[in-house]
N, C-alpha and C positions, 0 to 999 in steps of 0.2 A: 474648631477641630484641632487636638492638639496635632505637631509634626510629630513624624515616624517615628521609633524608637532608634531603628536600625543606623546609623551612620554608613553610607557605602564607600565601596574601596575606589579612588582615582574617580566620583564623581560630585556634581554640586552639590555642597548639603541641601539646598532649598528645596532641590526636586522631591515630588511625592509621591510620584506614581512608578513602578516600575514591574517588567514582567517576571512572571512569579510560575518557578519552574518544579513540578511537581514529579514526576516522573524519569526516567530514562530507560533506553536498552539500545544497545547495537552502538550506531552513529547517532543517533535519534536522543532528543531530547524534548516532551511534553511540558507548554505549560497549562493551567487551573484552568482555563478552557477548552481543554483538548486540543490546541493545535502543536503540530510538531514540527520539530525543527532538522534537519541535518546542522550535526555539529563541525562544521568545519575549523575549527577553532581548536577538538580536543579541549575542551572547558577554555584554559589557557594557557595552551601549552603544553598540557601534560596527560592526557588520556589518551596514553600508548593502546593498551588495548577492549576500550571502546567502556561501553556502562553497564551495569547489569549484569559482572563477572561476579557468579557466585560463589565460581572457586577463590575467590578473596574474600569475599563474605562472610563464607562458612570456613575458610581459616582464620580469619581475626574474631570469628565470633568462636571456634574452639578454641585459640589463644587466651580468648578473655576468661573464659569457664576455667583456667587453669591459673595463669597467673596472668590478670588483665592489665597492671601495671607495678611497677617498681624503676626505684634508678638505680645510675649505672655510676653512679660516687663509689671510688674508694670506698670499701672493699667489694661492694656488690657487683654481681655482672648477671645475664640471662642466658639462654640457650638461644630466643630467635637474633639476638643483638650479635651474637659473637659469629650466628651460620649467615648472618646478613652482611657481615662487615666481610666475611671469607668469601662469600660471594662474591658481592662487587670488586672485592682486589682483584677476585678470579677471573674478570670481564674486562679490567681495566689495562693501563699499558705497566701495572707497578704490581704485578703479582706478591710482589716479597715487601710492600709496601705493609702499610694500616690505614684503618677507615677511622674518621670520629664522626658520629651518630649524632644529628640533632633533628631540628621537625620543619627548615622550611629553606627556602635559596638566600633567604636574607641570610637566616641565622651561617647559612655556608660560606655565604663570603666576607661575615666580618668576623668568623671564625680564621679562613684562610688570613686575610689581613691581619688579624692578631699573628697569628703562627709565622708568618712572613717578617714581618718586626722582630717575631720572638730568636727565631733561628740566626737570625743578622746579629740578634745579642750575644745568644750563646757559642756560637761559632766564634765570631772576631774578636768576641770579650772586652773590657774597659772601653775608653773613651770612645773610638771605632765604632766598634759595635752599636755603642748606644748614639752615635750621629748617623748611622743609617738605617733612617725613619722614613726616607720619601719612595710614594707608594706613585708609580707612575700607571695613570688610567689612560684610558682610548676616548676620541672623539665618537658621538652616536652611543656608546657602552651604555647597557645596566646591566645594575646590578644589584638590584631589591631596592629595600626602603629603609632599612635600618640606618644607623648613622654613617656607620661604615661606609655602607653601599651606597646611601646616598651622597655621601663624599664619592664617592669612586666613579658614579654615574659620570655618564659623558654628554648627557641631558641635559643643558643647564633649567628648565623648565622644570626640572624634577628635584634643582638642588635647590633653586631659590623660595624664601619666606620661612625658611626654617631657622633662620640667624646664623652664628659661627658654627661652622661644621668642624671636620676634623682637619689638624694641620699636617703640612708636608705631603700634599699631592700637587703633581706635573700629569699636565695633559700633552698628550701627542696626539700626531693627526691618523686617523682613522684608516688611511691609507699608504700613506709615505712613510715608508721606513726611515728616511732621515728625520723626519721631526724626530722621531726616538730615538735616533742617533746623537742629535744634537744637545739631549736634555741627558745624554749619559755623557759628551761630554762636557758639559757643564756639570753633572752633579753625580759623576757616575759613584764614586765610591760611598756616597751619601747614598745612593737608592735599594732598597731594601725588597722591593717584587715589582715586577709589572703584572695588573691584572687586565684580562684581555678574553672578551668569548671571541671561540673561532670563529664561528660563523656570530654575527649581529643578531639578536634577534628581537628584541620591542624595539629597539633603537631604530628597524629598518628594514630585516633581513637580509645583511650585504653579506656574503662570503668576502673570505680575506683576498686581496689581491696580490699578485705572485708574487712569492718570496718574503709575503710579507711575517707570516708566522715564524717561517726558518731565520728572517733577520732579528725578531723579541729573543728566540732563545739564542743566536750567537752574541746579540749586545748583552743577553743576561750571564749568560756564560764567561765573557770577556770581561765583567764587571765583579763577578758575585754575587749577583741579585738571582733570586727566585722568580720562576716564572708559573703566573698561575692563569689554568685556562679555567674559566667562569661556563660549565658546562651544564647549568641549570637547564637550561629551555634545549641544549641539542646532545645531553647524554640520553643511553639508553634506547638506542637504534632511531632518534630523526635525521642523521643523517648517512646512514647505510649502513655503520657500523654501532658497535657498542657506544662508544665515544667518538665526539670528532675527532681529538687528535690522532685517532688512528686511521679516521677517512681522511686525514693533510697531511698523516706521518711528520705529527711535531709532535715529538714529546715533553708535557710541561714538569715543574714539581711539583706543581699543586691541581688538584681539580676538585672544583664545588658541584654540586650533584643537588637533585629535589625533584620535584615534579612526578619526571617519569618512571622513575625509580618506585614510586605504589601506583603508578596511575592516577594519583590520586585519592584514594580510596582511603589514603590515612596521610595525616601528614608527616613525611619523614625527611631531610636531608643529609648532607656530611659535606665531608672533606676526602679525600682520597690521596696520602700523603706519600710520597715517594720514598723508596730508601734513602738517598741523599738528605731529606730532609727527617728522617723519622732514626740515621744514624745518629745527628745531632740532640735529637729530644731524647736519645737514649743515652746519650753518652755518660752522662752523671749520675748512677744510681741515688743521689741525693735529689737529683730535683725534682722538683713537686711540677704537672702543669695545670695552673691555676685557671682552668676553660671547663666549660661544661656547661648544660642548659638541664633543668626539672625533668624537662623528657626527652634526654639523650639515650638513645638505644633502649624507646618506649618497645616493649615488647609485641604488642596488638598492631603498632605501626610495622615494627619489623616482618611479625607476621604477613602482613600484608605484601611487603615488600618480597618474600619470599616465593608467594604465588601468582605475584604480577611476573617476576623475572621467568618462572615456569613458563607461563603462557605464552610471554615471549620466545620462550625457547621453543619449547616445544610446535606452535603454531610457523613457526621460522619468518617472527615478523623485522626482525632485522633488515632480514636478504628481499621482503617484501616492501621494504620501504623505496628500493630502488625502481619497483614497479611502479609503486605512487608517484612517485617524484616524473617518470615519463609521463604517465598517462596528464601529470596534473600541467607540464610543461608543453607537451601537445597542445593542449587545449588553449594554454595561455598564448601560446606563439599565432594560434590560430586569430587571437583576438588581436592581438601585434598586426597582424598584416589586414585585418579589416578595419585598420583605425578606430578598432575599441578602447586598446590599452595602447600607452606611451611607449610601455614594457612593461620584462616583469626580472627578477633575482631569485636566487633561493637554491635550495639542492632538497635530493629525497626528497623529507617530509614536511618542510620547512618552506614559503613561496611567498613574496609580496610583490603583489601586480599595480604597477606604476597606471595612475589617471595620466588620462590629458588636463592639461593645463584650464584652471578652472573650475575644473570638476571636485564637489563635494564630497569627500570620502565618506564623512557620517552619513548624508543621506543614502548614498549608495548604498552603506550598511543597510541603514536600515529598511530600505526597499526590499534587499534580501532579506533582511528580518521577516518583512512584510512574505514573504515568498516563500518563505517558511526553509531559511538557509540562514545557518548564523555563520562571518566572518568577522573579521577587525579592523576598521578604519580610522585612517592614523595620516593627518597631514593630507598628502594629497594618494596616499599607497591604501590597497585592502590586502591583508596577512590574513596566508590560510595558512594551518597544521592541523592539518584533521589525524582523527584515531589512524592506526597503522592497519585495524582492519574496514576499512571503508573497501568496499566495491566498487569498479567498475563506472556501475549504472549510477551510484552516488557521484563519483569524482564527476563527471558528465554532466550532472545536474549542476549544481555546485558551480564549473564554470558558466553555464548556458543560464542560471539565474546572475551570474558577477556581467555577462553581457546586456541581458538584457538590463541590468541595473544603470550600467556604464553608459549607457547609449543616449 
């Protein structure tokens, strides 16, 4: 029998079996057998608001009957690309900022990382400029799989077997402000960004610990360095607000964006560039920027992106996320004091409930698999991010299958 065709993402090649998902709506996802799942997971991260929204459906399928795709190269531009990018500045903490459009969290953080180098050129000019290439990452961090990001991951599990990656990264420690302290004194006027999600999230789900975001931007401030917040997995209300740096009140210069930004539903991401940083790209009406992806400010993506942000608005699932985040901590604390869980971390939308020691994470998963509850098991922790409209009666479930799994 020959193997699959399919190569999967993050697993064995040799395995051959896998479940096969055919359906969705709501929180709910069916596979080829008919059983259903509660998604507690948001696919992976990113199903803000839930499956089966047809008001994205039937905008990216009138999008298409119009103009289904084109790029966004010098000289061309679109209508949903340009009310897409105006949007999000309009959400973010850089109103008077620019977006650049591309289709996924890799493609946004080795975009930021270019633009981070790039600005340290154009800014300090000659010799300067071009010695400050070192891109300082976080311990636990990701941040995609591209080269970039896999240089920048704070994973080593996820850099190694790929051979030489990119040069000129410093790692610091994940919680201690002075590790970054110490590698800005050593190489401050070399370092060119720190990239940093606020809150952790495949690495862990750690939220930052105090002070520790307001000390990135004063060493970056004190330095010259760009400070970019890697807001894949917690922009677009997982953490109570649009963005997190506006639930920590740090404001960064850069923020990478994907995911939740269509739900899903198309693949879109960006950048989100500050004025400080988008003074610099402007300053020379000579320069060219040499960046761009086939489907940057894909228009049928944008569409989509435009009626996922509605539903968000409109449904008020932002301000709802702070709901989820109680009901889902309740429950986890409940399992803390009966010696289910060791603990748990996380805010709103976002939650990873520490095992006891010992305890399997995969199988737990997949017991809840078996129970018809999908989460993430990672080391010895299970990550929930379920859709921002789950119920109630679901979040309930959801921990009352992670107990009985736990146990």
């Amino acid at each position: 029998m020959p193997t699959p065709a399919l190569l999967h993402s993050f697993g064995p090649p040799a395995k051959e079996s896998y479940r096969k998902l055919v359906r969705a709506d709501g929180v709910r996802v069916y596979d080829d057998a008919g059983k259903a799942y509660i998604d507690a997971m948001a696919s992976l991260w990113y199903c803000q608001v839930g499956h089966g929204r047809h008001e994205i459906v039937d905008a990216v399928s009138a999008q298409m009957s119009e103009l289904a795709t084109y790029n966004t190269f010098d000289p061309w531009t679109n209508g949903p690309a340009e009310e897409t990018a105006d949007r999000i500045r309009s959400l973010s903490p850089f109103p008077d900022g620019r977006v650049f459009l591309c289709c996924s969290g890799s493609e946004s953080v080795d975009t930021a990382l270019k633009i981070g180098r790039l600005v340290a050129r154009l800014r300090d000019g000659g010799g300067a400029g071009e010695d400050r290439q070192i891109i300082v990452r976080r311990d636990r961090g990701y941040h995609g799989v591209n080269f970039g990001g896999t240089t920048a991951q704070g994973l080593p599990l996820n850099r190694d077997g790929w051979g030489d990656l990119v040069p000129h990264f410093q790692e610091m420690d994940g919680d201690d402000i002075e590790s970054a302290a110490r590698i800005f004194a050593e190489h401050g006027e070399k370092v060119a960004a720190v990239i940093c999600e606020p809150l952790q999230g495949a690495g862990g789900v750690f939220p930052p610990s105090d002070g520790y975001l307001e000390g990135l931007r004063k060493l970056c401030d004190d330095h010259g360095a760009l400070l970019i917040f890697d807001e894949v997995i917690t922009g677009f209300g997982r953490t109570g607000e649009w963005f997190a740096s506006q639930t920590y009140n740090v404001t960064p210069d850069l923020i990478t964006f994907a995911k939740g930004v269509t739900s899903g539903y198309q693949p879109l991401g960006g950048v989100i560039c500050s004025r400080r940083v988008c003074d610099v790209l402007e300053a020379d009406p000579a320069f060219l920027f040499r960046h761009g992806y086939t489907y940057s400010g894909h228009p049928a993506a944008c569409a989509a992106a435009l009626a996922n942000i509605d539903i968000i608005e409109n449904e008020g699932l932002v301000a709802r996320t702070n709901h989820i985040g109680d009901r889902i901590a309740t429950g986890l604390d409940a399992l803390v004091a009966d010696g289910i869980l060791s603990g748990y971390r996380g805010i709103a939308g976002v939650w990873a409930a520490t095992l006891p020691e010992g305890t399997d994470a995969i199988a737990v998963r997949d017991t809840m698999l078996d129970d018809g509850v999908i989460v993430r098991g990672v080391a010895d922790w299970i990550a929930m991010c379920p859709p921002l409209v789950i119920d109630d009666a679901d979040i309930d479930q959801v921990i009352d299958s992670l107990a009985d799994a736990a146990r």
